[in-house]
C-alpha positions in Angstrom: 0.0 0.0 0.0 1.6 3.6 -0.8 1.6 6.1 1.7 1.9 10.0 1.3 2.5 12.4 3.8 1.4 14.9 2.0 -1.8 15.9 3.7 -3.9 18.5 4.4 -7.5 20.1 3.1 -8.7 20.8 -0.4 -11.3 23.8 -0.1 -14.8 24.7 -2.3 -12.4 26.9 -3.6 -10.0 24.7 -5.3 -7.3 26.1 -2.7 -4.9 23.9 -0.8 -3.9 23.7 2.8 -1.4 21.8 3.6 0.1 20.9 7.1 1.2 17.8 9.4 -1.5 15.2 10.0 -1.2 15.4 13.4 -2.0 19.3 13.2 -5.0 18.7 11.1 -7.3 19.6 14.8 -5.5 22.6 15.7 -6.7 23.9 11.6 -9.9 23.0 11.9 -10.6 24.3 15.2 -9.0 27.6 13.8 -11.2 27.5 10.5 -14.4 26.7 12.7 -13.6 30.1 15.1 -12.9 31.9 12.1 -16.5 30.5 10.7 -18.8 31.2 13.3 -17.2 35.1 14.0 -18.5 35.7 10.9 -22.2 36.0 12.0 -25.0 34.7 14.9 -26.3 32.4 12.3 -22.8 30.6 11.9 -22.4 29.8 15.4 -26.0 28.4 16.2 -25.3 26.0 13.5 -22.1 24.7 14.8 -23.4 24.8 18.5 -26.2 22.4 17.0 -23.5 20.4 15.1 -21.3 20.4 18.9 -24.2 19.3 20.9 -24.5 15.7 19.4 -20.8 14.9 20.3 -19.7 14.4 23.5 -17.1 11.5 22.9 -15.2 13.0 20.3 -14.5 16.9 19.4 -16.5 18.0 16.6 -14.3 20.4 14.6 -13.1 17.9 12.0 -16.0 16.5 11.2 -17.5 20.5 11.1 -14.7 21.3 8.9 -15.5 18.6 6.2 -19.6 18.0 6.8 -20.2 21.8 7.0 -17.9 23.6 5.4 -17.2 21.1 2.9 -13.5 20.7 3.2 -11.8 17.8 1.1 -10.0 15.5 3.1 -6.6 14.8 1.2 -4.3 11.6 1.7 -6.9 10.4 4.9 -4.7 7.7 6.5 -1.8 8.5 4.6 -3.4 6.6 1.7 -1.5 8.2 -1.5 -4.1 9.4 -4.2 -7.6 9.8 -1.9 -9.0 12.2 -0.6 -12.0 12.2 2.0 -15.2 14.2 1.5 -18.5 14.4 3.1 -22.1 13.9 2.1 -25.4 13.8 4.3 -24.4 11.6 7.2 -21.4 9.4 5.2 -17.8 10.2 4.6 -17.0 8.8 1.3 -13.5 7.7 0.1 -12.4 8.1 -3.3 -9.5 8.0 -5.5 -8.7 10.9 -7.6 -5.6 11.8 -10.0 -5.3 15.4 -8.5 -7.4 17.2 -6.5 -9.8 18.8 -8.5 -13.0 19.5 -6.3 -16.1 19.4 -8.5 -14.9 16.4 -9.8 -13.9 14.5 -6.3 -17.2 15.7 -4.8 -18.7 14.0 -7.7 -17.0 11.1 -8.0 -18.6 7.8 -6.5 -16.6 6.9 -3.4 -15.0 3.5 -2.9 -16.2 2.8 0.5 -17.4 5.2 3.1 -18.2 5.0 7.3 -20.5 7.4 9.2 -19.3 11.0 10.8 -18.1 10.3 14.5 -20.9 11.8 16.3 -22.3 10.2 19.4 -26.0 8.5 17.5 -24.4 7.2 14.7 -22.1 5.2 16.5 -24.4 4.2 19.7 -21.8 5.3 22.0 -21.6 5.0 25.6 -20.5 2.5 28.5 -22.6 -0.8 29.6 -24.4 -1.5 26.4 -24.2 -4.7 24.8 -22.8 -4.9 21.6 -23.2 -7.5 18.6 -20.1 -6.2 16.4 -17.9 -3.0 17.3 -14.8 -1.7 19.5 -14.8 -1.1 23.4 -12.8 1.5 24.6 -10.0 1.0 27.9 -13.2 2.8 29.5 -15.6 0.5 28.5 -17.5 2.6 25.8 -18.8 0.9 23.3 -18.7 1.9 19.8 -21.1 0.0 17.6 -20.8 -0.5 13.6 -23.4 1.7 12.0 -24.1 -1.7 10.2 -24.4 -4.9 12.6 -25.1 -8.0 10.7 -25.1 -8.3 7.1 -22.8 -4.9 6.2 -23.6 -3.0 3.4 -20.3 -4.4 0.9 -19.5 -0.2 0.6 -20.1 0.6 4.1 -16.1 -0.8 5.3 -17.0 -2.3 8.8 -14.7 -2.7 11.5 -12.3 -1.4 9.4 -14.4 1.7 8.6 -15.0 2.4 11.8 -11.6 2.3 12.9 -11.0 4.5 10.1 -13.2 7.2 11.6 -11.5 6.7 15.1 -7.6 7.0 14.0 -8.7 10.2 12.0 -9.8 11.5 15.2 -7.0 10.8 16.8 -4.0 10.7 14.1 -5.1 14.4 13.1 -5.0 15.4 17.1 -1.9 13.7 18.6 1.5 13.4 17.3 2.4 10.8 19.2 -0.5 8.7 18.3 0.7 9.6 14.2 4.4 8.4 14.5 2.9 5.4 16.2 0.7 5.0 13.2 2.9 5.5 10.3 5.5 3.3 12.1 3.0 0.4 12.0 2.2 0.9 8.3 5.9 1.3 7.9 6.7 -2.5 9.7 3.6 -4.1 8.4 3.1 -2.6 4.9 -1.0 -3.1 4.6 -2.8 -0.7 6.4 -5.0 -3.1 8.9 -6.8 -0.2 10.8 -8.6 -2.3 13.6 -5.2 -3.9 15.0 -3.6 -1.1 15.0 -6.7 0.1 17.4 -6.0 -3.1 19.6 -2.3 -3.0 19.7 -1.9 0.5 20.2 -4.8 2.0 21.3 -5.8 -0.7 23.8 -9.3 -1.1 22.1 -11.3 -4.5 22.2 -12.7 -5.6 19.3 -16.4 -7.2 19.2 -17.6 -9.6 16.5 -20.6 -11.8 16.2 -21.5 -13.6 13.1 -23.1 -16.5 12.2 -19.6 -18.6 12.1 -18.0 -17.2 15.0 -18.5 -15.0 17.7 -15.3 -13.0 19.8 -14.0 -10.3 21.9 -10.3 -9.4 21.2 -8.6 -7.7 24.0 -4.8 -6.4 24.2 -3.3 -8.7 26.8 -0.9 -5.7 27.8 -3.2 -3.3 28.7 -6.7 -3.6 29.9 -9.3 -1.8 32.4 -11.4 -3.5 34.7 -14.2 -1.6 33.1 -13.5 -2.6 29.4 -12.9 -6.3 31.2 -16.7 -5.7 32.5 -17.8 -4.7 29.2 -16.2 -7.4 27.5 -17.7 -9.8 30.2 -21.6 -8.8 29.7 -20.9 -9.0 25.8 -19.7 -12.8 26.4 -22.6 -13.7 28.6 -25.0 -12.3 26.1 -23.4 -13.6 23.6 -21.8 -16.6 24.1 -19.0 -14.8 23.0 -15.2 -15.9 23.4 -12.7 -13.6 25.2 -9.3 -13.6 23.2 -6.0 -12.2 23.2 -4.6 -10.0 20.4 -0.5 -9.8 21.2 1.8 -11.2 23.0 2.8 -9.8 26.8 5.5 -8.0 25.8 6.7 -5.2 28.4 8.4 -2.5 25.8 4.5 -2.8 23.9 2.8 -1.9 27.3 4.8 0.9 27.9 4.5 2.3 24.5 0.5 1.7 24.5 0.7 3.1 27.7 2.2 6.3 26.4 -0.2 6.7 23.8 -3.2 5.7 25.9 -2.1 8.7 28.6 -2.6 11.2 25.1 -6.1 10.6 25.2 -7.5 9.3 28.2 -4.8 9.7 30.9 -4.0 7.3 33.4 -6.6 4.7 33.4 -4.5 1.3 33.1 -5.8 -0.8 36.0 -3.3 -4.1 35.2 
């Protein structure tokens, strides 16, 4: 898979912004401050647009939902840009960004905007397929059993959570690109588990699972996981090995978000 670092935000305009992923958050909360000082109308909008996210910040999602910024190179992925429409961001490739065109183009796959509905979250529910966090939030697919073949499951959803956090934390981007750099393929939801600490939740007709970090756990995602499994039927498995370097460096990047919450 080829990477690019060259990132940044195509605008209605056809103008370019480029900048580090990882200040991607630090732009957009800039460009929405700028937006709503403009007028009273402006800010009720994006105080609407603020009030359904409680879990994640909503200026990214502003920036390209409501403003209608261009995502370019999301996850480093060299030639596509990001772009959103209704409720779905849409990926799509692109030969240069041109943005009539990209905005019109038919997007490979796509995963909803990271708001707090689409995604069901919050702690104690029981989930059939999605990601718990070190918490115990729960994060559902927008699409439990049989996924729309465009809507990217696990793997979308993960995509929306390493935007969120890749485009806010540096650390959390070095950790990222060196994973794509060691592996070479791009698997989004382990690098959630084995860097991020997340549990994974599938249930299908063949097989049903919780996959948990073995390094670095919570007892409330362990409670979580645990009401899942009883529902369920679900097994509780390891993803990793115990490996004390990995638990310090998932420890580091877990204190970037949510402080220290490691229990084990």
């Amino acid at each position: 898979m080829k990477t690019s670092e060259k990132v940044g935000f195509l605008k209605p305009n056809n103008e370019i912004d480029y900048m580090p992923y990882y200040d991607m958050f630090e732009y957009c909360k800039m460009k929405v401050e700028q937006y709503i000082s403009l007028n009273s109308c402006n800010r009720i909008k994006f105080e609407n647009f603020k009030s359904e996210y409680t879990y994640f910040p909503p200026y990214l999602d502003f920036v390209i939902f409501e403003m209608g910024y261009i995502q370019i190179q999301p996850f480093l992925q060299e030639g596509y840009y990001g772009y959103g429409l209704d409720d779905s961001y849409y990926i799509t490739q692109a030969d240069s960004p041109d943005y009539q065109k990209i905005r019109n183009s038919n997007g490979a796959f796509y995963f909803l905007r990271g708001n707090d509905s689409n995604y069901q979250i919050n702690a104690g529910s029981i989930v059939e397929n999605g990601m718990i966090d070190i918490n115990g939030n729960i994060l559902h697919l927008f699409s439990d059993g049989d996924i729309d073949s465009n809507a990217w499951g696990h793997p979308g959803l993960s995509c929306m959570v390493i935007n969120q956090y890749i485009s806010r934390y540096k650390q959390i981007y070095e950790a990222y690109k060196q994973y794509l750099d060691e592996t070479n393929v791009n698997m989004y939801t382990m690098f959630l588990v084995s860097n991020l600490a997340f549990g994974q939740v599938s249930t299908r007709r063949s097989h049903s699972c919780v996959i948990l970090n073995p390094n670095c756990f919570t007892k409330s995602q362990i409670q979580s996981a645990y009401a899942i499994q009883e529902y369920y039927g679900s097994s509780i498995l390891p993803c990793g090995s115990k490996d004390e370097q990995n638990k310090k460096n998932t420890k580091k990047l877990i204190y970037t978000i949510w402080g220290d919450k490691i229990e084990n």
